[in-house]
C-alpha beads as a LAMMPS data file, in Angstrom:
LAMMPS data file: protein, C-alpha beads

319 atoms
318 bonds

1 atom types
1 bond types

-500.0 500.0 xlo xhi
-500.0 500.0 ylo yhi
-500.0 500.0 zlo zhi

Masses

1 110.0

Atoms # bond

1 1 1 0.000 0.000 0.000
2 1 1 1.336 3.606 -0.725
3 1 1 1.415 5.991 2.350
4 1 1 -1.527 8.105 1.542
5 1 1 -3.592 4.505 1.529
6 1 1 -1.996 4.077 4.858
7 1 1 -2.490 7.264 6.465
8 1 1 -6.248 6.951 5.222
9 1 1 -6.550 3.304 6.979
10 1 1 -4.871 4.896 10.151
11 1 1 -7.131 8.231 10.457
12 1 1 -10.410 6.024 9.775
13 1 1 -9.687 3.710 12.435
14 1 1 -9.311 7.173 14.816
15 1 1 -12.577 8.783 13.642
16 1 1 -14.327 4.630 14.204
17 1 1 -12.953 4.676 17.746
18 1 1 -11.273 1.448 16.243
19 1 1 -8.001 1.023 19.010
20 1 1 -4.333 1.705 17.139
21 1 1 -2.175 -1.629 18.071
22 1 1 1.398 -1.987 18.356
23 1 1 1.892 -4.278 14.735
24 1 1 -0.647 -1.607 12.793
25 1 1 0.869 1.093 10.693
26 1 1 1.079 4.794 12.650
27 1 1 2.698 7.898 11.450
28 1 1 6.090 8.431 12.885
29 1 1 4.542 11.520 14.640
30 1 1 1.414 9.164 16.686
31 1 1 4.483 6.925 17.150
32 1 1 6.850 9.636 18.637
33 1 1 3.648 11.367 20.707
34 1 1 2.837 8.227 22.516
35 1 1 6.369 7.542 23.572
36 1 1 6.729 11.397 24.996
37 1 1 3.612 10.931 26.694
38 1 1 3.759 6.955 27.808
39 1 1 7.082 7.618 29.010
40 1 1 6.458 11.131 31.059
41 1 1 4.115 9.222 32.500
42 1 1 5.932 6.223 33.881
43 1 1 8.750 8.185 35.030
44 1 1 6.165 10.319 37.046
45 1 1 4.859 7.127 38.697
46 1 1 8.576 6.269 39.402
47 1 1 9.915 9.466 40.663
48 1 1 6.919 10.429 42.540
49 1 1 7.593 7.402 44.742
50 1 1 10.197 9.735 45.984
51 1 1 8.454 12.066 48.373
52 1 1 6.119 9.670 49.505
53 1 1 8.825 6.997 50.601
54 1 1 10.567 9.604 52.699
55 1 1 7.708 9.313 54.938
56 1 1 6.988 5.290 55.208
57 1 1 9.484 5.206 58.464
58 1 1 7.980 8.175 60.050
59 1 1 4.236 7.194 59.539
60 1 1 2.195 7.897 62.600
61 1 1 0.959 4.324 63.005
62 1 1 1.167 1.019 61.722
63 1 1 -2.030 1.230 59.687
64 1 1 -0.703 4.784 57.752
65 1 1 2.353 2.558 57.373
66 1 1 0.291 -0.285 55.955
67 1 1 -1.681 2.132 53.654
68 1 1 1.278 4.393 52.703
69 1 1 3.856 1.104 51.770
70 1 1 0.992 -0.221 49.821
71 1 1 0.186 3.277 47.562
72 1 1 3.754 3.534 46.624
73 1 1 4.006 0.021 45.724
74 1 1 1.385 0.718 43.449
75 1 1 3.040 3.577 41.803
76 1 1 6.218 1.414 40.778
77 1 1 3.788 -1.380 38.947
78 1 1 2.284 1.848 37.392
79 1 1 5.278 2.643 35.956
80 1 1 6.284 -0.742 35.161
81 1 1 3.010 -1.041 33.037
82 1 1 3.847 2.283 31.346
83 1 1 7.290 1.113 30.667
84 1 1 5.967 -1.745 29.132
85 1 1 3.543 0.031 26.778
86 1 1 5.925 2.263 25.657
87 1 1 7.884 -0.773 24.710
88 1 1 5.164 -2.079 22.567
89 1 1 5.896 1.354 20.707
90 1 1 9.348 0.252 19.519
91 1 1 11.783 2.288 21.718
92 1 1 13.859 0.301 25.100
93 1 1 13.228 0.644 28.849
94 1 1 16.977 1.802 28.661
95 1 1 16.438 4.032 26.096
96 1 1 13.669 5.912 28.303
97 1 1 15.152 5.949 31.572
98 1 1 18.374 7.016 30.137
99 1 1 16.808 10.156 28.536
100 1 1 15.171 11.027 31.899
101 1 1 18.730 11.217 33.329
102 1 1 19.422 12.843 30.768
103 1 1 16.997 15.889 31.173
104 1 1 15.794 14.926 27.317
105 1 1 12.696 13.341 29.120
106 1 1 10.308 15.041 31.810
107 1 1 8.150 14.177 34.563
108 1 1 5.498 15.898 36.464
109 1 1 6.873 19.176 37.860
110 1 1 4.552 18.043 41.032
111 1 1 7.220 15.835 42.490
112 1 1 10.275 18.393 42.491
113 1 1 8.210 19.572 45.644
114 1 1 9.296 18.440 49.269
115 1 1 6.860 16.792 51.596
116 1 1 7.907 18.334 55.170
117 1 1 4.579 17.394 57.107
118 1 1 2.970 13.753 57.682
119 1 1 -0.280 16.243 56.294
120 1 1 1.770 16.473 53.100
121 1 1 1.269 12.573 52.489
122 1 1 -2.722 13.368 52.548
123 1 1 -2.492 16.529 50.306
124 1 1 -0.898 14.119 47.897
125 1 1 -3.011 11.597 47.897
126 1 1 -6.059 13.859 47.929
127 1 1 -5.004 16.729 45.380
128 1 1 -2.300 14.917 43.170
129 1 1 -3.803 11.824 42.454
130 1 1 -7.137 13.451 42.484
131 1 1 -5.675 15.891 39.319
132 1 1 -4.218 12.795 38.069
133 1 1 -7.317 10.559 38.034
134 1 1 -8.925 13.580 36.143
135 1 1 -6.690 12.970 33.457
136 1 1 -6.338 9.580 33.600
137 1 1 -9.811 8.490 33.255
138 1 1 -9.900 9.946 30.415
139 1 1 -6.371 8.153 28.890
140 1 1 -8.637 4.559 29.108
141 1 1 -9.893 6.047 26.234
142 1 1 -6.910 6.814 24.584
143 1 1 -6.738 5.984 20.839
144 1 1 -3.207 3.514 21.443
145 1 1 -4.722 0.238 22.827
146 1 1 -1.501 -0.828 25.264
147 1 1 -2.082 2.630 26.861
148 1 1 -5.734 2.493 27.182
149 1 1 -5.458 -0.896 28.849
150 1 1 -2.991 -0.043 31.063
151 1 1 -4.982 2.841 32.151
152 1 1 -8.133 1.041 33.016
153 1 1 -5.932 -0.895 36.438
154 1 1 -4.272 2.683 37.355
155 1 1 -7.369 4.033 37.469
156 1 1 -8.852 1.899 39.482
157 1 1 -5.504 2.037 41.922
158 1 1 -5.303 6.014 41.973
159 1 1 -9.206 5.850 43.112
160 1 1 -7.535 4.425 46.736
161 1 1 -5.036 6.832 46.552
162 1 1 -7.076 9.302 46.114
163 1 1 -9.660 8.437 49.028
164 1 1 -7.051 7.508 51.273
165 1 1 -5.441 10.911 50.859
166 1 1 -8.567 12.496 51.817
167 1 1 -9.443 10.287 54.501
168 1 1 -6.255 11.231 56.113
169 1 1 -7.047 14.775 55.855
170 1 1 -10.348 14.026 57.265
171 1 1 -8.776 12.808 60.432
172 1 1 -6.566 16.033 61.041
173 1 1 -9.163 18.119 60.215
174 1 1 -10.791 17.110 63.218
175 1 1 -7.766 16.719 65.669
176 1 1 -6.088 19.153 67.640
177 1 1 -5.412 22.731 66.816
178 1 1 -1.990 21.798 65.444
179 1 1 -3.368 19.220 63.416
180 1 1 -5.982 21.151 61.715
181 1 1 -3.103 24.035 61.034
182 1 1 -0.665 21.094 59.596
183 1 1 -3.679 20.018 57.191
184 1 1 -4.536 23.793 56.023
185 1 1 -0.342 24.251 55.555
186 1 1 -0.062 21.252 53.346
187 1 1 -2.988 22.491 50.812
188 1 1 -1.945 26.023 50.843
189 1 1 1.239 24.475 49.749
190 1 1 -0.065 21.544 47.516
191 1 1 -3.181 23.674 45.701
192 1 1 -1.238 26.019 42.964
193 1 1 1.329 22.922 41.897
194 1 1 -1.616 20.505 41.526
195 1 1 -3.281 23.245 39.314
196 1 1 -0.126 23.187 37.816
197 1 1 -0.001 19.546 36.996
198 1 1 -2.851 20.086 34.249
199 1 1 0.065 21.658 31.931
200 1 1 0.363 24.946 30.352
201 1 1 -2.340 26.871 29.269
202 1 1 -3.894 25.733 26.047
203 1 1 -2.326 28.478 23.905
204 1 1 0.472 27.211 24.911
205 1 1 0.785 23.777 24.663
206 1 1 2.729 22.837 21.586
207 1 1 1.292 19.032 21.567
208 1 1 -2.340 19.984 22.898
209 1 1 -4.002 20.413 19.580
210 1 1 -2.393 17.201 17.690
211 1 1 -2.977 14.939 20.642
212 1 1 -6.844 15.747 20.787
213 1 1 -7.180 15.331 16.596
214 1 1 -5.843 12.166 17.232
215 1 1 -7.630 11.110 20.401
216 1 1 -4.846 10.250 22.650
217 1 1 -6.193 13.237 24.948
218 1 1 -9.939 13.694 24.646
219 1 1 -9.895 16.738 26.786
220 1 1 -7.425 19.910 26.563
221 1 1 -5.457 21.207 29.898
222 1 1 -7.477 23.897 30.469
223 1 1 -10.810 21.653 30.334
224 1 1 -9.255 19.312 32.908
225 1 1 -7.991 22.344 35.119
226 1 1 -11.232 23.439 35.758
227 1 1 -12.962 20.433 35.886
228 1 1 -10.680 19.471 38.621
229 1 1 -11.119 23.183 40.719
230 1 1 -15.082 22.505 40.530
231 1 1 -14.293 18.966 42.121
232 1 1 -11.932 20.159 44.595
233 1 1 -13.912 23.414 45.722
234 1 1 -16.577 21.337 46.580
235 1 1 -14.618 18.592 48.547
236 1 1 -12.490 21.059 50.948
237 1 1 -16.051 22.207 52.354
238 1 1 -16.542 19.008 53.975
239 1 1 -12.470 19.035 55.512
240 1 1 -13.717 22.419 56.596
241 1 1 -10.827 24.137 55.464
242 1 1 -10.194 26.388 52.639
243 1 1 -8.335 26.880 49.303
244 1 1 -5.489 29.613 48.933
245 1 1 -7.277 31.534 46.034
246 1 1 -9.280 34.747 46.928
247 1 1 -10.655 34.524 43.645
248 1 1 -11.919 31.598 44.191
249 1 1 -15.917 31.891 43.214
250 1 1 -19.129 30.117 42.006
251 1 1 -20.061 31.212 38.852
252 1 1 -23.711 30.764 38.508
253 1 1 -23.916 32.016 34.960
254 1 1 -21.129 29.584 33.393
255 1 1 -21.796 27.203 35.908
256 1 1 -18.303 26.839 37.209
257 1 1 -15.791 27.641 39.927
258 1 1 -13.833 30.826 38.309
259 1 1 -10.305 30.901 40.313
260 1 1 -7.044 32.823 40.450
261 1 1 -4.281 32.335 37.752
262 1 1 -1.285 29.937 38.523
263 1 1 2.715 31.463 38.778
264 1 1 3.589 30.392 35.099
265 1 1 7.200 31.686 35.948
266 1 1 7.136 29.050 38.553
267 1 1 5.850 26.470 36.708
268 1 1 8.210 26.710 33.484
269 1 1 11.071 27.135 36.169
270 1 1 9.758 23.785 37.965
271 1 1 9.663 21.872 34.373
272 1 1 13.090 23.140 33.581
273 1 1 14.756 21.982 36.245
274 1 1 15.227 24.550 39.149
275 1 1 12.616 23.418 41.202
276 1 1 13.262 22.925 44.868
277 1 1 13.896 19.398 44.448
278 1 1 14.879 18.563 40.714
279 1 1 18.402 18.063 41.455
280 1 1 17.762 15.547 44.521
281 1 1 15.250 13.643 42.645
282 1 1 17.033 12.989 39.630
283 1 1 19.875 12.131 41.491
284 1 1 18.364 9.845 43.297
285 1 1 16.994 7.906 40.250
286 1 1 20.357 7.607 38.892
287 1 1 22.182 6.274 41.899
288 1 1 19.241 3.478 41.750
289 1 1 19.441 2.912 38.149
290 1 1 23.542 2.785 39.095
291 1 1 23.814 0.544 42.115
292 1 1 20.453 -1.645 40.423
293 1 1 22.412 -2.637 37.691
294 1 1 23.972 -6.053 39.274
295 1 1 20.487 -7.137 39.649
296 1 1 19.892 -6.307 35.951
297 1 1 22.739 -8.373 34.820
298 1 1 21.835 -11.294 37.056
299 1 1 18.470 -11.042 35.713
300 1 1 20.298 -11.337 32.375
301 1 1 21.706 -13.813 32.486
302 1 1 19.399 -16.215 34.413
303 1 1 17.278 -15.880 31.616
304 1 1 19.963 -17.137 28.947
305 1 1 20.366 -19.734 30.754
306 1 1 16.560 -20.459 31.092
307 1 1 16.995 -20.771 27.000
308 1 1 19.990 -22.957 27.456
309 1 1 18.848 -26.758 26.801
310 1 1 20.115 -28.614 29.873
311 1 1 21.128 -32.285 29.865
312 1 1 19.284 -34.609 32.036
313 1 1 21.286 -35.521 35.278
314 1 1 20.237 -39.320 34.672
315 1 1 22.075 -38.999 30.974
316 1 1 24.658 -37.895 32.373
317 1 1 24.995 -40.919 35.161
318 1 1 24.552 -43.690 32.160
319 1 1 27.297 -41.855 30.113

Bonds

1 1 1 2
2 1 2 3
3 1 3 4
4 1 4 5
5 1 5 6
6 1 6 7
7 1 7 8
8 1 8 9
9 1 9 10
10 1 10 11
11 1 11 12
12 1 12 13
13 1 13 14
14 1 14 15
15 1 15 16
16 1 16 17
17 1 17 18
18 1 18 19
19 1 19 20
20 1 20 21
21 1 21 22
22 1 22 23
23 1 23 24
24 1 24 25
25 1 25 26
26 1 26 27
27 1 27 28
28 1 28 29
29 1 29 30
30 1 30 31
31 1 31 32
32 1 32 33
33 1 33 34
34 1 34 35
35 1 35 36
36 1 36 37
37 1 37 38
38 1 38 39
39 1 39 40
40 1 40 41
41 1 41 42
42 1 42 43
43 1 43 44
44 1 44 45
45 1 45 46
46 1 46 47
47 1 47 48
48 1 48 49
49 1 49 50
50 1 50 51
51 1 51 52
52 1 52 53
53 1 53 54
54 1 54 55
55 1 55 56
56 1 56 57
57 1 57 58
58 1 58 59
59 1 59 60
60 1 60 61
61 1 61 62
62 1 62 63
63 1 63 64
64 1 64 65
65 1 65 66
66 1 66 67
67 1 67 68
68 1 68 69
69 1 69 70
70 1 70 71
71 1 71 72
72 1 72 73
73 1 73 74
74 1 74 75
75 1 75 76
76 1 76 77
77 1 77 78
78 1 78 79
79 1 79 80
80 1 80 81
81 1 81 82
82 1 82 83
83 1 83 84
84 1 84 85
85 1 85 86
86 1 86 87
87 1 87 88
88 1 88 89
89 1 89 90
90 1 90 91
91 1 91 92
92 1 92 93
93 1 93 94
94 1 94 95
95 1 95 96
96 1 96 97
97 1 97 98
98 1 98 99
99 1 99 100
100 1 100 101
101 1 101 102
102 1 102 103
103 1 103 104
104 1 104 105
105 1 105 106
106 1 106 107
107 1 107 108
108 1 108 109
109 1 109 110
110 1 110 111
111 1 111 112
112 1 112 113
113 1 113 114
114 1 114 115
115 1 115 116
116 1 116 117
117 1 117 118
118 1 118 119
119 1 119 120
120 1 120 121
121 1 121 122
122 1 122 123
123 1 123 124
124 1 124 125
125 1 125 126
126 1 126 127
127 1 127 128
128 1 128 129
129 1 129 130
130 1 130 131
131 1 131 132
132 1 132 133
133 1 133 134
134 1 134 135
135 1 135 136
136 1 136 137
137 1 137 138
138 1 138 139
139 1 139 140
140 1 140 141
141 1 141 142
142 1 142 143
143 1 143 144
144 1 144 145
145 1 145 146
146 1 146 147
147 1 147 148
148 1 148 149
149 1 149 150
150 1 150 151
151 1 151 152
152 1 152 153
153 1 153 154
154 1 154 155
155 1 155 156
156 1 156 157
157 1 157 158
158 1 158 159
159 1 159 160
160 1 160 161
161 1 161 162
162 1 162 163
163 1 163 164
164 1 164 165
165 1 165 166
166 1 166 167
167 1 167 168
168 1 168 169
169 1 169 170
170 1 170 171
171 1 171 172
172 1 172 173
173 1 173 174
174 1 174 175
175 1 175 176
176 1 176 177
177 1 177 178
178 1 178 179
179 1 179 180
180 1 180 181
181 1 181 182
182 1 182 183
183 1 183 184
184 1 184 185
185 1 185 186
186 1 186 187
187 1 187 188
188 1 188 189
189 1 189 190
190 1 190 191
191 1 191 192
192 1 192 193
193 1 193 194
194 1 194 195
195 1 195 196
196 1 196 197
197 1 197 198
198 1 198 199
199 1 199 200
200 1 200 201
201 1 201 202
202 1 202 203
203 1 203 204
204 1 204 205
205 1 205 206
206 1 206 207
207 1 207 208
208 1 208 209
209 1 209 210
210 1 210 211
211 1 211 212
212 1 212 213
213 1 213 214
214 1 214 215
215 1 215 216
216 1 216 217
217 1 217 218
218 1 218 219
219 1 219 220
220 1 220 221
221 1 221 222
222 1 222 223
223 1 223 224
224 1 224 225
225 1 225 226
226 1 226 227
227 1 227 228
228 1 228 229
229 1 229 230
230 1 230 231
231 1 231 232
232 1 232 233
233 1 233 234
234 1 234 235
235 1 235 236
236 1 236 237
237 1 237 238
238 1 238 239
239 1 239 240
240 1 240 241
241 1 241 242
242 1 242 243
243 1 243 244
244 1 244 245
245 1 245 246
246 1 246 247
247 1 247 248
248 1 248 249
249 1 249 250
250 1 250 251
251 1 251 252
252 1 252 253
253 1 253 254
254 1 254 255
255 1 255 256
256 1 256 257
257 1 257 258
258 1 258 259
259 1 259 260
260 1 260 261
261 1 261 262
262 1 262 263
263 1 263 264
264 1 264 265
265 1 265 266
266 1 266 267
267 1 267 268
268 1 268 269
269 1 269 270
270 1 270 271
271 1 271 272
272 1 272 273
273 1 273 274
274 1 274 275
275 1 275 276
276 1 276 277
277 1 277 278
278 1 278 279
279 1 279 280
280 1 280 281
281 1 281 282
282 1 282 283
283 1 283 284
284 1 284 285
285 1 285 286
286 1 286 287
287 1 287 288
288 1 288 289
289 1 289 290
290 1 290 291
291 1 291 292
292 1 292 293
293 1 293 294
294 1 294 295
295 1 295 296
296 1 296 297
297 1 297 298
298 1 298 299
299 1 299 300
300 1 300 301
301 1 301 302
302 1 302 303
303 1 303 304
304 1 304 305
305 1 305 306
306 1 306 307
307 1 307 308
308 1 308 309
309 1 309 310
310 1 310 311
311 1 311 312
312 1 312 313
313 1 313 314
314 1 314 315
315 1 315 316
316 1 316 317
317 1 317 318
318 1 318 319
């Protein structure tokens, strides 16, 4: 078939809502989209492990212990998954996680922020996974099959996250004075960079516009920004606390929260690298990608050996 005959094929099974595969023809463009994307996003599972994992010693019982050990185990399978559709897609594991070291590849500016309060663990689970289940619910329909599928058990995973975040809240919200000033610090400090997770404004994302023409986003940043601020206003009345926008305000008329606009100089300064924690998290993906690689090799070379046909101990004994 010529390419025009492919391209045709490939833009028919888009408008059917007919799944893209990993063996079907794609332009190099779909091809190179999905692995920016697919591969941001497992690195942001990965990394954000990070902050989180600082606090799984300090946890204030054994049940947050429990609950916290088994959310961030969940976010390294999520990233395993991702890794693994982004394989399908023709590019290495290696080949991703070495461009993340090498600043080529991003993550979610979210995690170059420190977690200094045990409230900071709920304020994650409550405002980060709930922006990221706001855009990941709508990735199961994402036009690449291996993505969509991998989508549909994240979602489902980030849900818990998501609850137990807030339940957490819940508790200090009710506690002692200090508590209920800890939970009010961590979402003044968590609100604006989970507003930021969304992206850049829509005139100014360079990939927004492609992405939705070929449904592997069905909703643009700024749709998902606000959709998230209506969910969120909503949900802090019941914490009885309040969100760090005075311009925060129901809009009867478009139906919608209207709310103060983000620090883009913070933001771009975040996703190019002089966040307050780029440096430390990077650094500390290396040194496990660095002193993992023994394990790697092992790995290795079990599995040539697996392939190795052995000889039968009792052959050997007639010989």
């Amino acid at each position: 078939m010529s390419v025009q005959e492919l391209e045709k094929i490939f833009r028919d099974k888009i408008e059917a809502e007919i799944k893209i595969e990993a063996k079907d023809w794609m332009p190099d463009a779909y091809r190179k989209t999905n692995i920016r994307q697919i591969s941001q996003h497992a690195h942001s599972e990965i990394v954000g492990m990070l902050p989180e994992g600082n606090w799984i010693s300090r946890a204030p019982s054994l049940k947050r212990k429990a609950i916290l050990l088994a959310k961030v185990q969940d976010e390294a399978g999520h990233g395993l998954y991702l890794y693994s559709a982004c394989e399908t897609l023709g590019i290495s594991r290696e080949e991703t996680i070495n461009d993340l070291h090498s600043g080529k590849a991003k993550y979610s500016s979210i995690f170059n922020y420190p977690t200094l309060t045990w409230a900071d663990i709920g304020a994650i689970g409550w405002l980060v996974d709930g922006a990221a289940i706001m855009n990941q619910v709508m990735l199961t329909r994402t036009s690449y099959g291996p993505y969509a599928r991998a989508m549909v058990r994240i979602c489902k995973e980030e849900s818990f996250h998501q609850r137990q975040g807030f339940e957490s809240l819940l508790v200090l919200s009710k506690g002692t004075k200090e508590q209920r000033e800890m939970c009010q610090d961590a979402i003044n400090r968590w609100w604006w960079p989970a507003l930021m997770m969304f992206g850049p404004k829509d005139t100014e994302s360079a990939n927004s516009d492609q992405s939705m023409k070929w449904k592997i986003k069905r909703k643009s940043n700024d749709e998902l920004r606000q959709n998230f601020v209506d969910m969120i206003a909503e949900q802090v009345k019941i914490l009885g606390m309040t969100l760090p926008d005075d311009q925060l305000r129901w809009d009867e008329k478009r139906r919608h929260y209207d709310f103060g606009e983000i620090d883009w100089n913070e933001f771009w300064n975040v996703v190019k690298g002089n966040g307050p924690c780029n440096k430390q998290r990077l650094d500390a993906r290396k040194k496990a990608w660095e002193e993992g690689e023994w394990v790697r090799e092992a790995a290795t070379a079990y599995a040539e050996k697996r392939k190795t046909p052995q000889t039968p101990k009792g052959a050997l004994e007639a010989a």
